[in-house]
Legacy VTK file of the C-alpha trace (Angstrom):
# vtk DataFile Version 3.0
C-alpha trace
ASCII
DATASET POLYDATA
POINTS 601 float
0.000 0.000 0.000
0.979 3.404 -1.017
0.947 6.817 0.916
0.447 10.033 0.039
2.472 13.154 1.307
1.986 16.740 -0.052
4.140 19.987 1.194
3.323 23.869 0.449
5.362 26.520 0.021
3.338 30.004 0.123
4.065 32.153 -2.935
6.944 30.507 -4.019
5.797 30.902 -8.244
8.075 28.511 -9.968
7.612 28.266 -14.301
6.885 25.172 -15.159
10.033 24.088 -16.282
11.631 23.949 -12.878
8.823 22.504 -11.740
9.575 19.750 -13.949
13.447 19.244 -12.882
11.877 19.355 -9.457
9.429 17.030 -9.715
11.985 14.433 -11.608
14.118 14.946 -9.006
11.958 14.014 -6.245
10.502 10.835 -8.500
14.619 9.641 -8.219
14.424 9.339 -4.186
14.715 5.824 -2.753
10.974 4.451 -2.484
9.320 7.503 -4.246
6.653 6.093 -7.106
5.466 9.299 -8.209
6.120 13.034 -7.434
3.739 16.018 -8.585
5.204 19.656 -8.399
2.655 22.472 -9.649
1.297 26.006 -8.950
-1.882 25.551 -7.355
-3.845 26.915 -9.902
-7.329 24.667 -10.573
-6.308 23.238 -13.534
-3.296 22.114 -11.883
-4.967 20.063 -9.038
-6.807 18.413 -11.446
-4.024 17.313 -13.427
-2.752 15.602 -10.007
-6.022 14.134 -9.756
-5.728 12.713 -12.829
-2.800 11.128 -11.554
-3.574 9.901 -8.718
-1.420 12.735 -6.845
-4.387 13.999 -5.106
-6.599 13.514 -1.822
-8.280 15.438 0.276
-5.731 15.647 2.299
-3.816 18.308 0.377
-3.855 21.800 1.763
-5.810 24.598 0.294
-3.569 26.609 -2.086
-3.656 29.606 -4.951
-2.044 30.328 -8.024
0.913 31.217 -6.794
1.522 28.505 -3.743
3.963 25.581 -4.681
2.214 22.734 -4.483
4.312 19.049 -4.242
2.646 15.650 -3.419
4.400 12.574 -3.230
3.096 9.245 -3.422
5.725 6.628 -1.691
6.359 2.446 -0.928
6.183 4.350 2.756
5.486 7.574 4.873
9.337 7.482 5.745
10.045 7.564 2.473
8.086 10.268 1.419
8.843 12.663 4.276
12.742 11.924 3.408
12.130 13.358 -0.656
9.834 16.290 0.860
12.315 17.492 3.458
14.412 18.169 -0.028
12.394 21.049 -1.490
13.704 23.606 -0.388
17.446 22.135 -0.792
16.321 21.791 -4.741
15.052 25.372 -4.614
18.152 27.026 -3.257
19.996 25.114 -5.587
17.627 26.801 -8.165
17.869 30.246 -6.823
21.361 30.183 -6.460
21.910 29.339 -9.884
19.282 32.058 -10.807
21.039 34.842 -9.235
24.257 35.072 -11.461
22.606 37.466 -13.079
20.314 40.580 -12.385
16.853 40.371 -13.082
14.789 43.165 -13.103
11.144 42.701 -11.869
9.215 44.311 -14.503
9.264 45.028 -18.384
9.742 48.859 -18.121
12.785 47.839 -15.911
14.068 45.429 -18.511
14.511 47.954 -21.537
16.510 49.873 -19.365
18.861 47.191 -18.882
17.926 46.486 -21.977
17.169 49.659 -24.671
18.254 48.198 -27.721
15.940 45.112 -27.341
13.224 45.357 -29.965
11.531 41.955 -29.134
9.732 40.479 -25.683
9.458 37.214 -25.282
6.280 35.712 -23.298
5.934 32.661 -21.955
3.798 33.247 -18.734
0.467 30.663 -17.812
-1.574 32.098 -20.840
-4.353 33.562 -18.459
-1.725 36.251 -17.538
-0.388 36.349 -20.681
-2.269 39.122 -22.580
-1.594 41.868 -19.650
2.275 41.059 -20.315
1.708 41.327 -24.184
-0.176 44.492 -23.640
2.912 46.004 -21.841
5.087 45.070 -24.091
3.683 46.735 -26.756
2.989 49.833 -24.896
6.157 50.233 -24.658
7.101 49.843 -28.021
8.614 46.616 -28.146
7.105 43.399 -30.524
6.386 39.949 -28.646
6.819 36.783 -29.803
3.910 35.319 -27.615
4.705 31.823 -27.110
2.276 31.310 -24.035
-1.263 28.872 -25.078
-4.856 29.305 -23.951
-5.127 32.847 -24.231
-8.465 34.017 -25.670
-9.300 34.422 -29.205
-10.795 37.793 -28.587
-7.744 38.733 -26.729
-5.403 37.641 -30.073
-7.053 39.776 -32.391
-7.107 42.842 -30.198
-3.353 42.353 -29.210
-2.534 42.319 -33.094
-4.678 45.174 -33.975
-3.408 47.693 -31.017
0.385 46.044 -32.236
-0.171 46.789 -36.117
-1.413 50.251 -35.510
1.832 50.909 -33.937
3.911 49.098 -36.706
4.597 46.171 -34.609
4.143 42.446 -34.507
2.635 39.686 -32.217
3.768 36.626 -33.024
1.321 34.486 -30.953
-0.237 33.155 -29.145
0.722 29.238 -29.326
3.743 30.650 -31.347
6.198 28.037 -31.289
8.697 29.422 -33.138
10.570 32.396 -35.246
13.698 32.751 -37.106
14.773 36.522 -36.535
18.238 37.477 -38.077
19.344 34.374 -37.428
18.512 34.060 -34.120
16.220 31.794 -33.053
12.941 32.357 -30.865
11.265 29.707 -29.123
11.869 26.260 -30.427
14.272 26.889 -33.275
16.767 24.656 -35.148
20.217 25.597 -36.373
20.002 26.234 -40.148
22.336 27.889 -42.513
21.189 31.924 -43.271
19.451 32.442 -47.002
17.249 33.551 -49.192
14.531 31.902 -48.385
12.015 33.438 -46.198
9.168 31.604 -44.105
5.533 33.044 -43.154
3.809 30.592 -41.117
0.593 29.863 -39.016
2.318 26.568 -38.357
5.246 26.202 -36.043
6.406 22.467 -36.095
5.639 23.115 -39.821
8.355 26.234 -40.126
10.394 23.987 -37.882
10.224 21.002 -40.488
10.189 23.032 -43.558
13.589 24.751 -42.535
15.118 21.447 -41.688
14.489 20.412 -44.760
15.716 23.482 -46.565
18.670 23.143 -44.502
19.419 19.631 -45.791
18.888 20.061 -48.876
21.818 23.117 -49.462
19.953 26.198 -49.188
19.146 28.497 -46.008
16.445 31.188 -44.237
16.328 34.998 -44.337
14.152 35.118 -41.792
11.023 32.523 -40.281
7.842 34.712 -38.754
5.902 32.305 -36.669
2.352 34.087 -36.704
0.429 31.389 -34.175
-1.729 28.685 -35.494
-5.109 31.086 -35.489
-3.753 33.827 -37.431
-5.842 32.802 -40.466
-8.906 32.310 -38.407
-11.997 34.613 -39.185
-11.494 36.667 -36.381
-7.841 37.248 -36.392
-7.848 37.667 -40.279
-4.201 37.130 -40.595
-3.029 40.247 -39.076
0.349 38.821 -38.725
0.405 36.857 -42.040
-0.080 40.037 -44.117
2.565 42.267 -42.168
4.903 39.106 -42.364
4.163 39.062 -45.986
5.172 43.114 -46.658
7.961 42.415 -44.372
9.382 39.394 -46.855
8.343 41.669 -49.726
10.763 44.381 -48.752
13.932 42.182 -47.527
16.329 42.241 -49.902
17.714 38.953 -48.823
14.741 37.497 -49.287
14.384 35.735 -52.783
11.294 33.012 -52.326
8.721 33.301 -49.652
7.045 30.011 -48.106
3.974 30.371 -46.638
2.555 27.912 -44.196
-0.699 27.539 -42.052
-2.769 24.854 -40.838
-6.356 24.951 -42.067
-7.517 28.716 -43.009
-10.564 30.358 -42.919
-11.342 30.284 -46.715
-11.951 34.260 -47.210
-8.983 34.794 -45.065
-7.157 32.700 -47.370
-8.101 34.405 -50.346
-7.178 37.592 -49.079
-3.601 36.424 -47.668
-3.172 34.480 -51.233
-3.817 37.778 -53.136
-1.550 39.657 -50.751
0.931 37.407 -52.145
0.540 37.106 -55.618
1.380 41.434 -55.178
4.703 40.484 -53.266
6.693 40.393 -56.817
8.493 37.389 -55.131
7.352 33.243 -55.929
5.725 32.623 -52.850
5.604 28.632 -52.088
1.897 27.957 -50.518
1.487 24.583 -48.266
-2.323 25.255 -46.709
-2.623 21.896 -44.869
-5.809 20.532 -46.335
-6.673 23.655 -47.901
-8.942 22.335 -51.090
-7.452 24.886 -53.402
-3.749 23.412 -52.956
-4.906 20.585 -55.468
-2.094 17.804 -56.044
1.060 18.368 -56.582
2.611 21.847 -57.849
0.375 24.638 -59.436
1.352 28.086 -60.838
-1.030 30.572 -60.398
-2.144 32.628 -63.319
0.673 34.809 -63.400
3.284 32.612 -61.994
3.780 33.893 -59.033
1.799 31.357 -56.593
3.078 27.728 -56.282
0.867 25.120 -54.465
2.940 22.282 -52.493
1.346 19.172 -51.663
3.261 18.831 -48.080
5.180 20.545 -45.876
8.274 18.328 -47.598
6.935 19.495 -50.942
7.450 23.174 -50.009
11.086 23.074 -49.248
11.756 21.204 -52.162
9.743 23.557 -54.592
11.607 26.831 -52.426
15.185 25.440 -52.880
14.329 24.888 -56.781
12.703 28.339 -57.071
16.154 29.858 -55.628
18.351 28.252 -58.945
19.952 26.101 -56.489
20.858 22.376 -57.532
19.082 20.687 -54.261
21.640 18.686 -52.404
21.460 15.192 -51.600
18.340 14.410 -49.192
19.131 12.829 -45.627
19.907 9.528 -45.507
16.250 7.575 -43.500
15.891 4.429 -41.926
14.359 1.489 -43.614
14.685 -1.040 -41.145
11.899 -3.632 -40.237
10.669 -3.648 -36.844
11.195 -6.857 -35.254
8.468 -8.974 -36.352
6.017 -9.671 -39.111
2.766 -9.736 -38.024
1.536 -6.706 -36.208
-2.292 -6.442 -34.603
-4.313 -3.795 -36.719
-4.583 -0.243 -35.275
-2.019 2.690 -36.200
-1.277 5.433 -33.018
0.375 8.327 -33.840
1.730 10.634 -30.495
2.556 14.121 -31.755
4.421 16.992 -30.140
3.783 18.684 -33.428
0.403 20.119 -34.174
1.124 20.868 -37.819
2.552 17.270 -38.400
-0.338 15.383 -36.237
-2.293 17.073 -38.927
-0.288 16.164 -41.793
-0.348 12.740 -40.832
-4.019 12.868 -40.177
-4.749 14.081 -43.693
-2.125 11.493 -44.871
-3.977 8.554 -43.088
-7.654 9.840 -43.374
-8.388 7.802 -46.549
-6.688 4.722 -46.113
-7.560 3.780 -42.676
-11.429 3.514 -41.174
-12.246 4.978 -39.108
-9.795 7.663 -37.631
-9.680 9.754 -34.464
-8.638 12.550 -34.087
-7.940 15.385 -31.342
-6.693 17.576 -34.307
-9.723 18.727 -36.613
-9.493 17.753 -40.273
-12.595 16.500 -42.794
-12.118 12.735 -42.876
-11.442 12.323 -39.057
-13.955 11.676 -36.510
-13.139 13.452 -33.093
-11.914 11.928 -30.384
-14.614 11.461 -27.479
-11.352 11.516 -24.801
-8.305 12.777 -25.878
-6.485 10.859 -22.903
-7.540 7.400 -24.486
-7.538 6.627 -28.066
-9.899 3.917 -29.969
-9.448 2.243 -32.973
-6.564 4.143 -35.202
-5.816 7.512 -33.469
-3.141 10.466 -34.117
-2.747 12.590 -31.145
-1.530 15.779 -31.014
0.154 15.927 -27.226
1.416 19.741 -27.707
-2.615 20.842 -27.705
-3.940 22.653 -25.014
-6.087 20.371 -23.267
-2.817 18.467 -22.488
-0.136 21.285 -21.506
-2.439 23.453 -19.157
-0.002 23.667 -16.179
2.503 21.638 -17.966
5.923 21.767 -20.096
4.940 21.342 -23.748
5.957 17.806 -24.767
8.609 19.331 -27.075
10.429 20.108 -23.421
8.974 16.810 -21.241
8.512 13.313 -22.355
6.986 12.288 -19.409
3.409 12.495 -20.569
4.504 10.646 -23.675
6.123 8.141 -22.347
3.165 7.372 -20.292
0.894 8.071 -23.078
3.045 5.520 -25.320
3.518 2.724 -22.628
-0.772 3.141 -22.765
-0.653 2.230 -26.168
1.954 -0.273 -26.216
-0.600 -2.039 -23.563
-3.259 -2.375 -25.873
-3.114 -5.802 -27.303
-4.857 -4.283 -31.067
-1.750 -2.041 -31.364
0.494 -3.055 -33.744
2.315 0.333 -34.809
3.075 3.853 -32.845
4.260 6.947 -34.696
6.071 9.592 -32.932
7.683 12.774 -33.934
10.844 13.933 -32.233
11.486 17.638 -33.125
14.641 18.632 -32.208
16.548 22.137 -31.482
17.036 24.996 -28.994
15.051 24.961 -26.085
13.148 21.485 -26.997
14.574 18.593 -24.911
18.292 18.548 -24.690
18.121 14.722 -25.705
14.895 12.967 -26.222
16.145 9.813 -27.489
17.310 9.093 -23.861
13.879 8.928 -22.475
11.971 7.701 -25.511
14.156 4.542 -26.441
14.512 3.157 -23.536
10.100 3.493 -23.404
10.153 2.170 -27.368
13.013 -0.786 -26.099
10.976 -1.911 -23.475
7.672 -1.963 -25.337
8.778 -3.489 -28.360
7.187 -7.079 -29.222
6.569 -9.058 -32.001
3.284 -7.675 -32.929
4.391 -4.130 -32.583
6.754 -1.818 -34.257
7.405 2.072 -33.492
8.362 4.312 -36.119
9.858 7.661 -35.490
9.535 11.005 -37.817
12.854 13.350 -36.465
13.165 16.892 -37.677
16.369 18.736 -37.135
20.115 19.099 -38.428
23.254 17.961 -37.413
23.633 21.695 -36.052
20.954 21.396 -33.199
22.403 20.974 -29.507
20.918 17.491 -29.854
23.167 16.387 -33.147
19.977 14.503 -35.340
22.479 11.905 -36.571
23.297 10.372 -32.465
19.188 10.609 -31.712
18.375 8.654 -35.038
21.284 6.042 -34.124
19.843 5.740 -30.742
16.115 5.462 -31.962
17.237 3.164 -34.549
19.219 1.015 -31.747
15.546 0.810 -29.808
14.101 -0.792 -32.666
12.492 1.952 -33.785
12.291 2.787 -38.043
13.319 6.069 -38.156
11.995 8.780 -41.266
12.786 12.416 -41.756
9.607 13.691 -43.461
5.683 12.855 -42.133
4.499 11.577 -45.846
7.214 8.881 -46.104
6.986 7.973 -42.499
2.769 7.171 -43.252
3.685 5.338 -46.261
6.077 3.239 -44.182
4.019 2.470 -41.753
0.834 1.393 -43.527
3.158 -0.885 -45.683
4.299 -2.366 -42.229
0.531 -2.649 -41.077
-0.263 -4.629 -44.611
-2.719 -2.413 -45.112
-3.924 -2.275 -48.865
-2.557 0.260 -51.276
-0.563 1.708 -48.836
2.000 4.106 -50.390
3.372 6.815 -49.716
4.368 7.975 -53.235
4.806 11.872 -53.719
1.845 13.568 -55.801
1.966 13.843 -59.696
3.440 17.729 -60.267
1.037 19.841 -62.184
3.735 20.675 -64.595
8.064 21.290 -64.625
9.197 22.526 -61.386
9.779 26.721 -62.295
13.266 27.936 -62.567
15.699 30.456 -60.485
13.716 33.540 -59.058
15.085 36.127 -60.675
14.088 39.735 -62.080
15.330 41.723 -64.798
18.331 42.414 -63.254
19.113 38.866 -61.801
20.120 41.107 -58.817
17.862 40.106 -55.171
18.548 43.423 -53.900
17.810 45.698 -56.887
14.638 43.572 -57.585
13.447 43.738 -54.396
13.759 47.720 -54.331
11.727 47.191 -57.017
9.265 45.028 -55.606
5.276 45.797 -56.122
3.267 47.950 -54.245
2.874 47.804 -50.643
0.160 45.009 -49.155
-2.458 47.052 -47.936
-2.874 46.371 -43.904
-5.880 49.171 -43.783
-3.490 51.592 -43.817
-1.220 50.580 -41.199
2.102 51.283 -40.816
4.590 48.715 -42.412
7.120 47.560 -40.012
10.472 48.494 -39.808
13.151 46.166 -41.797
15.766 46.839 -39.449
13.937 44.965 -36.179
14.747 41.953 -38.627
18.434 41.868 -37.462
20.292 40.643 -34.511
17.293 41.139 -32.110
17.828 41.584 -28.939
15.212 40.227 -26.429
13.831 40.557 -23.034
12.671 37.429 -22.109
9.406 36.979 -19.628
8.630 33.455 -18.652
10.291 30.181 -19.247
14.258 30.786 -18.344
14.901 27.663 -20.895
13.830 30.137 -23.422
16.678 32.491 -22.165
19.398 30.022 -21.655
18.825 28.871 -25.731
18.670 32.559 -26.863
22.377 33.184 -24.634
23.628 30.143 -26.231
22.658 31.524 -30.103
24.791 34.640 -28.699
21.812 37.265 -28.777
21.216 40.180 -26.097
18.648 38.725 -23.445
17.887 39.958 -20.099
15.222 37.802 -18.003
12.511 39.593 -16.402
11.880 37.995 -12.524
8.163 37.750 -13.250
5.441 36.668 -10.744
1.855 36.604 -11.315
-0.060 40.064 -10.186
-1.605 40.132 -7.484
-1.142 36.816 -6.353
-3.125 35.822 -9.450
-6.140 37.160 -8.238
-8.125 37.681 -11.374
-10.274 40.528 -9.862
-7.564 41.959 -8.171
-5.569 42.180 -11.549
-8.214 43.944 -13.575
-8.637 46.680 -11.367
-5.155 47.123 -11.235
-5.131 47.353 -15.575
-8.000 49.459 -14.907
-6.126 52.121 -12.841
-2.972 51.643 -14.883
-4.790 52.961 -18.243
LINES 1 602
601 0 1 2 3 4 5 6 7 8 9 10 11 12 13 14 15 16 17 18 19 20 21 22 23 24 25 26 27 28 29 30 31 32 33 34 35 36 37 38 39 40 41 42 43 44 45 46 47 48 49 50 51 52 53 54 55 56 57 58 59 60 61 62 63 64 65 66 67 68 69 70 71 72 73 74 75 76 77 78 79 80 81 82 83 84 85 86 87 88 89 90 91 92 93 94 95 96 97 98 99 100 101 102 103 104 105 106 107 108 109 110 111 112 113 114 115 116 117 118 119 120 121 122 123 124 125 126 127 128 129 130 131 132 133 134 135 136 137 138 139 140 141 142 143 144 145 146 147 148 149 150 151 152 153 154 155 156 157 158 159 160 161 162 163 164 165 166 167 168 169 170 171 172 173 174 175 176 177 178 179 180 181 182 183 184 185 186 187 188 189 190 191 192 193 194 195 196 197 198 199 200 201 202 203 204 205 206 207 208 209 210 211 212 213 214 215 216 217 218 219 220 221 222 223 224 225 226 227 228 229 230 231 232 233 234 235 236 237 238 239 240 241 242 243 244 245 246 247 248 249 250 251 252 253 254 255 256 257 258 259 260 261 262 263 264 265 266 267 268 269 270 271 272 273 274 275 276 277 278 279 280 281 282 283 284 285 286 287 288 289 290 291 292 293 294 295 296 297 298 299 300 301 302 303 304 305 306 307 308 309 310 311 312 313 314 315 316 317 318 319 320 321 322 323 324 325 326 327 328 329 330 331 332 333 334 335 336 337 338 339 340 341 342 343 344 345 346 347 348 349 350 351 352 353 354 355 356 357 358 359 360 361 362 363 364 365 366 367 368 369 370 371 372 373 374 375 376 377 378 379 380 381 382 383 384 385 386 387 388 389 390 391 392 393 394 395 396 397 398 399 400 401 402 403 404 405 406 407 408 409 410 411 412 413 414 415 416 417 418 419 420 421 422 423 424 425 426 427 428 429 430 431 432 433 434 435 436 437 438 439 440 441 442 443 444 445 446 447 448 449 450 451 452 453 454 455 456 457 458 459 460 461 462 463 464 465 466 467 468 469 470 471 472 473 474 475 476 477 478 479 480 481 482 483 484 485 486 487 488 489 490 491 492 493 494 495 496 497 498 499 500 501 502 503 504 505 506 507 508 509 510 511 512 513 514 515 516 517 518 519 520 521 522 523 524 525 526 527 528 529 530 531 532 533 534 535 536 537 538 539 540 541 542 543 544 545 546 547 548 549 550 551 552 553 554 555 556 557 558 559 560 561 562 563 564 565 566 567 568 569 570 571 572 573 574 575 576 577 578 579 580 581 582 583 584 585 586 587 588 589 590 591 592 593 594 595 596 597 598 599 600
């Protein structure tokens, strides 16, 4: 029999990563089972619940107490890990205070002045009011923090583009800014090739893939995956767009999104046909993409079929001979027959959905937490049924939690769920690798695919990133592939593969038919990227807003709010960060906080 301990530590706000180090930490003490470390926020609790971390026993606690609960073999042995707490904190705080940290944003662009960008990664019901400073004071914010209100997006980007600035957000995963990376970012080579995208495992995937095959990125503007939506009407998108359309180093413009709103489509597409540049279009299940590659009417628009299809069509539209693709694993799982059902455990939203659009017509039926036509949705996202792709990252599953990109844990248990179920014969898993994401994934999730591993199932594993990326992507595929696992570097050929391995019938995974010759070089009269671009066509029409400026494209410098992970990876890329010492307002009162906004304005 098991016990149950809990300890509280009054307004001791932690982000979530350290939560997370603390919590593994605690989970390594002799006769520990389980440990839970969280903010005592509702949503919070209830994810203990869920876990079985949770009785009625636990103390009352707010949004900003430290909550930890400890479920031991015996009460000894959980007293012994919770007497540690506050050894791990120091330890934390000590390493913390190498550097000064001022408490607010106006404080930090003192230290600061030359930083043009704010980076915000606070629990997304606080994560608007730090937005809304930012851009009071001038600065633009890459808003990685989720569940922040819709209505609260498109208000953020309007008060932003009025003052010729941009929100890159919320749920923005990731930006490529001068080189420097924001969020989750991989290492690629600098370019021509610029990147617009609602989509940010997408950007992630179509740089990688840019990156292998010999060319490189001008810049990558993450917009958030609801840019396109009706009410946001790609406010981002369009000053991204006018943005590309000026850069001189820009030559060929990619433009990404998960499923748009179709009249927000239409209006983004015609804002690019008037860039004057070849703009690359991968709408993920967007009906107008068609098959394969189509020119628009006056050249200048060029559907790709998949996110793979995009980087290929982008490197060919810069003149450059692509180089040699990456080298993927073909090898069998062990075993021939495998029981019937397909899982697929995402960290990527964009590639969940590519894989669900990939799998919707050869398998019956599907389920789905990610919407697309041709999926049914799934009744629990927490358990899966029949064949199932699950996008993890979503944000029923990181409210109070590191996004899976950062913590395997829920994966692991999510995959060790599916391995358990007998009718399981094959489980698809992106890794996405770079700054900030997981400093080596393969370490937790072979030793989970080793250990599950059985005759009738095989795993196969989709890893995006370059030989650049703190994690190397040549050691994680050698360890995947040592697991067991089949390991592929793009979502379409990974499908294929894994239908073929379920015998399922006319299961291929064959690239579309091409509407026509792939178009040459970008070029303009002059042959000359920066004299064409001066003379690039008129300026996209944002109702009149103010274009913003070219110059907050290089070397950004960046005050960073939120997740110190985020900081460490943006010291590491050798950019300008300071890191604010943030706490929620007024002990995360809600009432409390808007009548303090109230009396600020």
């Amino acid at each position: 029999m098991t016990v149950l301990r809990s300890a509280v530590r009054r307004g001791a706000y932690r982000d979530s990563i350290v939560l997370m180090q603390l919590q593994a930490a605690l989970a390594e003490f002799p006769g520990v089972e389980d440990a839970g470390a969280v903010m005592g926020a509702p949503e919070n609790l209830a994810l203990l619940e869920a876990r079985g971390l949770f009785s009625d026993a636990v103390p009352d606690v707010g949004p900003t107490d430290l909550l930890v609960v400890v479920r031991a073999k015996t009460a000894s042995a959980a007293d012994e890990a919770l007497e540690r707490i506050d050894d791990l904190l120091r330890r934390e705080a000590t390493d913390a205070s190498a550097s000064f940290r001022p408490r607010s944003l106006e404080a930090a662009t003192r230290v600061l002045p030359d930083a043009r960008w704010v980076l915000v990664s606070v629990p997304g019901r606080f994560a608007a009011d730090v937005a809304r400073q930012a851009i009071a004071l001038d600065r633009h914010v890459f808003l990685y923090s989720d569940n922040v209100p819709l209505a609260d997006e498109a208000e953020l980007k309007r008060t932003a583009r009025e003052k010729a600035l941009l929100v890159l957000g919320p749920d923005c995963g990731t930006a490529l800014i001068g080189g420097i990376g924001l969020g989750f970012a991989n290492r690629v080579r600098r370019g021509d090739v610029g990147i617009v995208a609602a989509s940010g495992t997408g950007l992630q995937a179509v740089a990688c893939s840019i990156h292998a095959l010999g060319a490189g990125i001008s810049h990558a503007i993450g917009t958030g995956g609801r840019d396109l939506d009706t009410d946001v009407g790609a406010i981002t998108s369009l000053q991204a767009l006018d943005l590309l359309r000026r850069d001189a180093g820009t030559r060929v413009i990619v433009l990404l999104s998960k499923p748009p709103a179709p009249e927000v489509a239409d209006r983004v597409l015609e804002a690019a046909r008037r860039t004057s540049k070849p703009v690359v279009v991968a709408f993920q299940g967007y009906e107008a993409a068609g098959s394969g590659y189509e020119a628009s009417g006056d050249g200048s628009l060029y559907f790709a079929s998949s996110l793979a299809d995009a980087a290929r069509l982008a490197v060919a539209l810069t003149g450059r001979e692509p180089a040699e693709p990456a080298t993927t694993s073909t090898r069998q799982p062990t075993g021939a027959g495998l029981a019937p059902h397909l899982r697929g455990l995402f960290s990527g939203g964009s590639l969940a959905l590519e894989a669900v659009l990939a799998l919707r017509d050869r398998v019956k039926p599907l389920f789905s937490n990610v919407k697309a036509d041709g999926a049914a949705a799934l009744p629990d996202p927490w358990r899966s049924q029949g064949h199932t792709v699950v996008d993890l990252g979503a944000d029923e599953f990181t409210v109070g939690r590191p996004h899976p990109m950062i913590d395997n844990d829920l994966r692991v248990q999510r995959l060790r769920q599916e391995a358990a179920d007998r009718d399981v014969g094959l489980i698809l898993l992106d890794v996405v690798l770079g700054y900030a994401a997981h400093p080596d994934p393969a370490a937790e999730l072979a030793p989970a695919i080793a250990d599950a591993l059985r005759p009738d199932l095989a795993f196969v594993t989709i890893v995006i990133g370059t030989e650049e990326d703190p994690q190397r992507v040549e050691a994680q595929i050698e360890r995947l592939e040592d697991a067991g696992a089949a390991v592929l570097r793009d979502v379409g050929e990974a499908v294929g593969y894994s239908l073929n391995r379920l015998g399922l019938a006319g299961a291929t995974a064959e690239r579309p038919e091409t509407g026509g010759a792939i178009p040459g070089p970008a070029t303009g009269d002059s042959g000359d990227p920066a004299t064409d671009s001066a003379a690039a066509g008129p300026t996209i029409d944002h109702a009149e807003a103010p274009g913003v400026a070219l110059a907050d494209l290089e070397a950004p410098g960046v005050i960073n709010v939120g997740l110190e992970s985020f900081r460490d990876a943006l010291a590491l890329q050798g950019a300008d960060v300071v890191q604010v010492d943030w706490r929620p307002p007024a002990g995360g009162d809600r009432r409390l906080i808007e009548i303090l906004e109230k009396l600020r304005r």
